[in-house]
N, CA, C and O atoms as a GROMACS GRO file, in nm:
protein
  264
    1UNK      N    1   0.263  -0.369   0.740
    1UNK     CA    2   0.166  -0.289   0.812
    1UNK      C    3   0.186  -0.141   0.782
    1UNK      O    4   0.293  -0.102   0.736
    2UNK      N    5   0.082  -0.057   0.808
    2UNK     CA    6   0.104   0.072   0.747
    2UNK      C    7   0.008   0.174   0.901
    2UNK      O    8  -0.060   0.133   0.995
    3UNK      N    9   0.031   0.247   0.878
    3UNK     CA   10   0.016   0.348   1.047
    3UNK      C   11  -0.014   0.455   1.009
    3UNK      O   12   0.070   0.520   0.946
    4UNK      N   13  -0.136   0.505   1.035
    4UNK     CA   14  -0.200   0.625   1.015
    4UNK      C   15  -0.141   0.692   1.200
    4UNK      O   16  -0.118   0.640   1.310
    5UNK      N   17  -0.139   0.802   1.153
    5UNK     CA   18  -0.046   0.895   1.286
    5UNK      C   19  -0.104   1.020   1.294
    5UNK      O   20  -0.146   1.069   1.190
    6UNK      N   21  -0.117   1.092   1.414
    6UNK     CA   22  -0.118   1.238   1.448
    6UNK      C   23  -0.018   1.242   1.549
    6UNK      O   24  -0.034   1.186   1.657
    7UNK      N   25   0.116   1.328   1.510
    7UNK     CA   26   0.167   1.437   1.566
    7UNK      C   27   0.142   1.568   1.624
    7UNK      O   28   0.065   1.646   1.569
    8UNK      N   29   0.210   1.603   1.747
    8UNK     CA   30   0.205   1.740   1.800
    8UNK      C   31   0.300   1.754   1.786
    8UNK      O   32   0.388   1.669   1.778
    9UNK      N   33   0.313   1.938   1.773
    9UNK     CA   34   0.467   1.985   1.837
    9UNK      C   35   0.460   2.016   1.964
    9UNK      O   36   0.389   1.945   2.034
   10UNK      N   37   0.528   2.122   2.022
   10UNK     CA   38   0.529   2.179   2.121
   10UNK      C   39   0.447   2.332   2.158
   10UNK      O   40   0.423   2.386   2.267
   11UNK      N   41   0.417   2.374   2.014
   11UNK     CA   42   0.330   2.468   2.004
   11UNK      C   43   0.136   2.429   1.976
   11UNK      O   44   0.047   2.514   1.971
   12UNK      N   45   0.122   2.309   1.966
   12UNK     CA   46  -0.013   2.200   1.985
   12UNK      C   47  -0.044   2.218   1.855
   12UNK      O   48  -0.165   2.226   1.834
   13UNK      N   49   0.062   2.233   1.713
   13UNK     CA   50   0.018   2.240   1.591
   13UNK      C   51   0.020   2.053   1.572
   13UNK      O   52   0.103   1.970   1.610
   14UNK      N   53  -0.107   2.039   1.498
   14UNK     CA   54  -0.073   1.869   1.457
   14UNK      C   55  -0.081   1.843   1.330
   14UNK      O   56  -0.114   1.933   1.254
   15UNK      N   57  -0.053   1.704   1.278
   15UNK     CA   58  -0.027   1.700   1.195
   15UNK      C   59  -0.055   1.528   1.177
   15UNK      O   60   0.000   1.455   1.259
   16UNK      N   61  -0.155   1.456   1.050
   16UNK     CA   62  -0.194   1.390   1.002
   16UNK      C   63  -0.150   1.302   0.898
   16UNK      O   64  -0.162   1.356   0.788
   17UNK      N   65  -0.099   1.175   0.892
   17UNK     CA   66  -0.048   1.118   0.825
   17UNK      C   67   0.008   0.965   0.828
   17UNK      O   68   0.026   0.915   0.939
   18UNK      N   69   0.040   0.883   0.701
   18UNK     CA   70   0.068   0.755   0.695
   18UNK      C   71   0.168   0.691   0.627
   18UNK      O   72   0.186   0.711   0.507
   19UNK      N   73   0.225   0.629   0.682
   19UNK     CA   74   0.372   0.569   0.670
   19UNK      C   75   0.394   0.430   0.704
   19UNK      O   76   0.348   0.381   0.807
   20UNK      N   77   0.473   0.354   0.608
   20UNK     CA   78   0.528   0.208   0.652
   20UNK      C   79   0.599   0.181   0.782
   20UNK      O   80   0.592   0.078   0.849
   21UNK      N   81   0.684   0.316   0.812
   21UNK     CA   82   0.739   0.322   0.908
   21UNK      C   83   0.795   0.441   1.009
   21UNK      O   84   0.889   0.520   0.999
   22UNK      N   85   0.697   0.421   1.107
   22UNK     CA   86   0.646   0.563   1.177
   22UNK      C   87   0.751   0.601   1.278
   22UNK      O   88   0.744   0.703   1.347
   23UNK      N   89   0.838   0.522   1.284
   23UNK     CA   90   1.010   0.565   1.356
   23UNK      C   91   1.117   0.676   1.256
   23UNK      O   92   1.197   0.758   1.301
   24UNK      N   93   1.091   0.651   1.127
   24UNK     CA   94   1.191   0.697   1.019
   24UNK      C   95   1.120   0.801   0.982
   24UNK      O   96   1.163   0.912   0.949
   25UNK      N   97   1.005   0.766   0.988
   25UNK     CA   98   0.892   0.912   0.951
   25UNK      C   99   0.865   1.015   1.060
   25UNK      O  100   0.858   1.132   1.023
   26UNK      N  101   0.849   0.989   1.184
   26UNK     CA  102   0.909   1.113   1.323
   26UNK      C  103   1.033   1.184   1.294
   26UNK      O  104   1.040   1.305   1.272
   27UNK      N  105   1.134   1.099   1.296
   27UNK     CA  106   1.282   1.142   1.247
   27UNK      C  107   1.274   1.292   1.142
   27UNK      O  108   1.304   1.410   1.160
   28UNK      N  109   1.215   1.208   1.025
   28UNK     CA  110   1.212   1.324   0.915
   28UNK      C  111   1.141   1.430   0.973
   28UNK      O  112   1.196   1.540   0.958
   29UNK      N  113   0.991   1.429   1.059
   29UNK     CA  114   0.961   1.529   1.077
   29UNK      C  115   1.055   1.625   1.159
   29UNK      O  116   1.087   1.743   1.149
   30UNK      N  117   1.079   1.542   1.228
   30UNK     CA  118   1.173   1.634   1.375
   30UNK      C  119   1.279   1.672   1.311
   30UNK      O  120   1.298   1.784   1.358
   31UNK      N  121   1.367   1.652   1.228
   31UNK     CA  122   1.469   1.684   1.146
   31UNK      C  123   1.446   1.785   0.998
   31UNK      O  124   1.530   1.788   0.908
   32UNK      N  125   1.295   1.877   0.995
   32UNK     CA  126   1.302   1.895   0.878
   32UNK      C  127   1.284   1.845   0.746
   32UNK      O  128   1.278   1.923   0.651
   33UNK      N  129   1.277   1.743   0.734
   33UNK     CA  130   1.256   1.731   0.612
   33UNK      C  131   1.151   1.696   0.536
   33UNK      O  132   1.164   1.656   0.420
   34UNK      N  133   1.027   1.711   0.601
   34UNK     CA  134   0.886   1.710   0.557
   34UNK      C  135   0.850   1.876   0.555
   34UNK      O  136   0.856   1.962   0.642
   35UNK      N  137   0.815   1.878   0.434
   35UNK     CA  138   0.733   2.016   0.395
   35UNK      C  139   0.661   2.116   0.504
   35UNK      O  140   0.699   2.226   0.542
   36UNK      N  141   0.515   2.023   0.550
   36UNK     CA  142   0.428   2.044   0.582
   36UNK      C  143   0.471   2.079   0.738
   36UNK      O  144   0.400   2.161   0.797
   37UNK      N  145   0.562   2.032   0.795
   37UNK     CA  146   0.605   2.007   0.978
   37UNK      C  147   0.751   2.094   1.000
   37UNK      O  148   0.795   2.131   1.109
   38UNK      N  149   0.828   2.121   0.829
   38UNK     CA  150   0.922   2.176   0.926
   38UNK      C  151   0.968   2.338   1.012
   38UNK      O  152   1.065   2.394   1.063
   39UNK      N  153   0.822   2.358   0.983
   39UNK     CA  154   0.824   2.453   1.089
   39UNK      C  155   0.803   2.424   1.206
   39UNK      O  156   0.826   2.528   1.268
   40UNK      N  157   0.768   2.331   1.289
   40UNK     CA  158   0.722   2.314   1.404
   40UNK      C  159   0.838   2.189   1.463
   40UNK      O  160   0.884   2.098   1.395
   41UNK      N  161   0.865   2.217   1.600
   41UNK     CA  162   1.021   2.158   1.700
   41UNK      C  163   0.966   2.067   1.759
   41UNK      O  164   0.850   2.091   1.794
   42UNK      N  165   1.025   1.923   1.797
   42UNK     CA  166   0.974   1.843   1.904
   42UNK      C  167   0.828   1.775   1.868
   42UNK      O  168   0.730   1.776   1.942
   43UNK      N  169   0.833   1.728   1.765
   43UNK     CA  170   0.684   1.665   1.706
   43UNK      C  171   0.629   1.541   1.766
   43UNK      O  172   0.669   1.461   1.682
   44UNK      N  173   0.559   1.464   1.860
   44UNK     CA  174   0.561   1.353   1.913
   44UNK      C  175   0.439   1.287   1.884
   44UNK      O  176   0.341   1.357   1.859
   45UNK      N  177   0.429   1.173   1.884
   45UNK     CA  178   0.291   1.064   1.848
   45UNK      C  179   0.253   1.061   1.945
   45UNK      O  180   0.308   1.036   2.053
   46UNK      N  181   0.066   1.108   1.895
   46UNK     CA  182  -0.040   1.164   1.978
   46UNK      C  183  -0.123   1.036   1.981
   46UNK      O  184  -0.173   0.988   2.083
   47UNK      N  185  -0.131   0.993   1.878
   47UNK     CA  186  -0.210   0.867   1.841
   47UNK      C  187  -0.187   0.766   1.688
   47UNK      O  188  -0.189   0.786   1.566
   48UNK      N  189  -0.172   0.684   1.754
   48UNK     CA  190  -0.184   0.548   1.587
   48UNK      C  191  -0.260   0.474   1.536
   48UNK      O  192  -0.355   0.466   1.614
   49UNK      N  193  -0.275   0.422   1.462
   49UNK     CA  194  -0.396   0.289   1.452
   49UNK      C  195  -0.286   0.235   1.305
   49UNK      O  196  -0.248   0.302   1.210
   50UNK      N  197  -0.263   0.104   1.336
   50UNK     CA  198  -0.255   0.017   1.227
   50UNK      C  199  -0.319  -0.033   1.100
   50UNK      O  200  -0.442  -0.023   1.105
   51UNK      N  201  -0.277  -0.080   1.000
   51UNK     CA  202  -0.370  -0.107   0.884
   51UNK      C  203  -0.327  -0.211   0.812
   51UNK      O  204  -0.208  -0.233   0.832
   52UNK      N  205  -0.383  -0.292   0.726
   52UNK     CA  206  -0.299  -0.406   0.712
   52UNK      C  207  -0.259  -0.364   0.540
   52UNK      O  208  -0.178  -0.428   0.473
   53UNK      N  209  -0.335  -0.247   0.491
   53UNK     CA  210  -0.281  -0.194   0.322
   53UNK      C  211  -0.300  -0.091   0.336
   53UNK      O  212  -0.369  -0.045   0.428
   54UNK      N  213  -0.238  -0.020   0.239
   54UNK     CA  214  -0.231   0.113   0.231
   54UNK      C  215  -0.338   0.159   0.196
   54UNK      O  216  -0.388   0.242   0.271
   55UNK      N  217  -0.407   0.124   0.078
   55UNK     CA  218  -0.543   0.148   0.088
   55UNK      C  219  -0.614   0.228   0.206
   55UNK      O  220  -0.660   0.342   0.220
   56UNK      N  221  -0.602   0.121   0.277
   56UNK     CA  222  -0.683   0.116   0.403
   56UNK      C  223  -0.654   0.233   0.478
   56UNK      O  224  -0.737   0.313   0.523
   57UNK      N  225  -0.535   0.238   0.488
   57UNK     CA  226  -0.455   0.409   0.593
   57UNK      C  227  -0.482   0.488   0.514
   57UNK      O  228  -0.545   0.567   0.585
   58UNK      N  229  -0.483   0.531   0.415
   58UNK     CA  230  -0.490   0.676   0.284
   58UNK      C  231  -0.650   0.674   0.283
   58UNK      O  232  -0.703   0.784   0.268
   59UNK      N  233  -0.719   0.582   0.295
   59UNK     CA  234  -0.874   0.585   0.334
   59UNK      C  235  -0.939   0.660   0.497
   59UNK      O  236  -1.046   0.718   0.518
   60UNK      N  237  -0.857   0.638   0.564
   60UNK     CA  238  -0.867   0.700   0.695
   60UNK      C  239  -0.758   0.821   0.741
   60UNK      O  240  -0.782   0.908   0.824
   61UNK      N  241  -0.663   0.808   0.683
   61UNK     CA  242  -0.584   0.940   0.683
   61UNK      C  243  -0.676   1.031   0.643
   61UNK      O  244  -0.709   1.126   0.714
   62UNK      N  245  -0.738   1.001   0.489
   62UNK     CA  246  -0.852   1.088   0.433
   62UNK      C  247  -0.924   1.169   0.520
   62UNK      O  248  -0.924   1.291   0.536
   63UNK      N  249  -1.008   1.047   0.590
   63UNK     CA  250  -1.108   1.098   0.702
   63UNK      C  251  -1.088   1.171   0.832
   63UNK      O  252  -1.167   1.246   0.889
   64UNK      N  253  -0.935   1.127   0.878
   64UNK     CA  254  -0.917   1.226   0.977
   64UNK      C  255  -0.914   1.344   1.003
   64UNK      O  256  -0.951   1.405   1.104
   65UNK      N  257  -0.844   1.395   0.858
   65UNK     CA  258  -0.774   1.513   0.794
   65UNK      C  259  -0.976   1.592   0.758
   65UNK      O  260  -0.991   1.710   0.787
   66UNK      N  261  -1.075   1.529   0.712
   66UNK     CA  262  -1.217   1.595   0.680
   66UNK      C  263  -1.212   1.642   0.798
   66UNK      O  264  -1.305   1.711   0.840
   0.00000   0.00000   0.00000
């Protein structure tokens, strides 16, 4: 399964994106090590939706992010 996600921080910056696994992928954000997030502290899941291929999430990640 694959998980399209929006994160907040604590400053209400968010952030759009999809991952196999959206426990290891919070981590990285909250820890720095994503590009795009590590400026922002305390990042938490705002919302998910499941997908059964990647396809499918990088197709709607797409659209969220328009």
């Amino acid at each position: 399964m694959y998980t399209v996600y929006v994160i907040e921080d604590e400053n209400s910056l968010r952030y759009i994106g999809q991952t196999e696994n959206i426990d290891k992928r919070l981590e990285e954000h909250n820890s720095g090590l994503s590009f795009y997030t590590k400026r922002g502290k305390n990042w938490k899941i705002i919302y998910t939706e499941e997908h059964s291929t990647r396809s499918e999430s990088m197709r709607r990640e797409k659209y969220l992010k328009s």
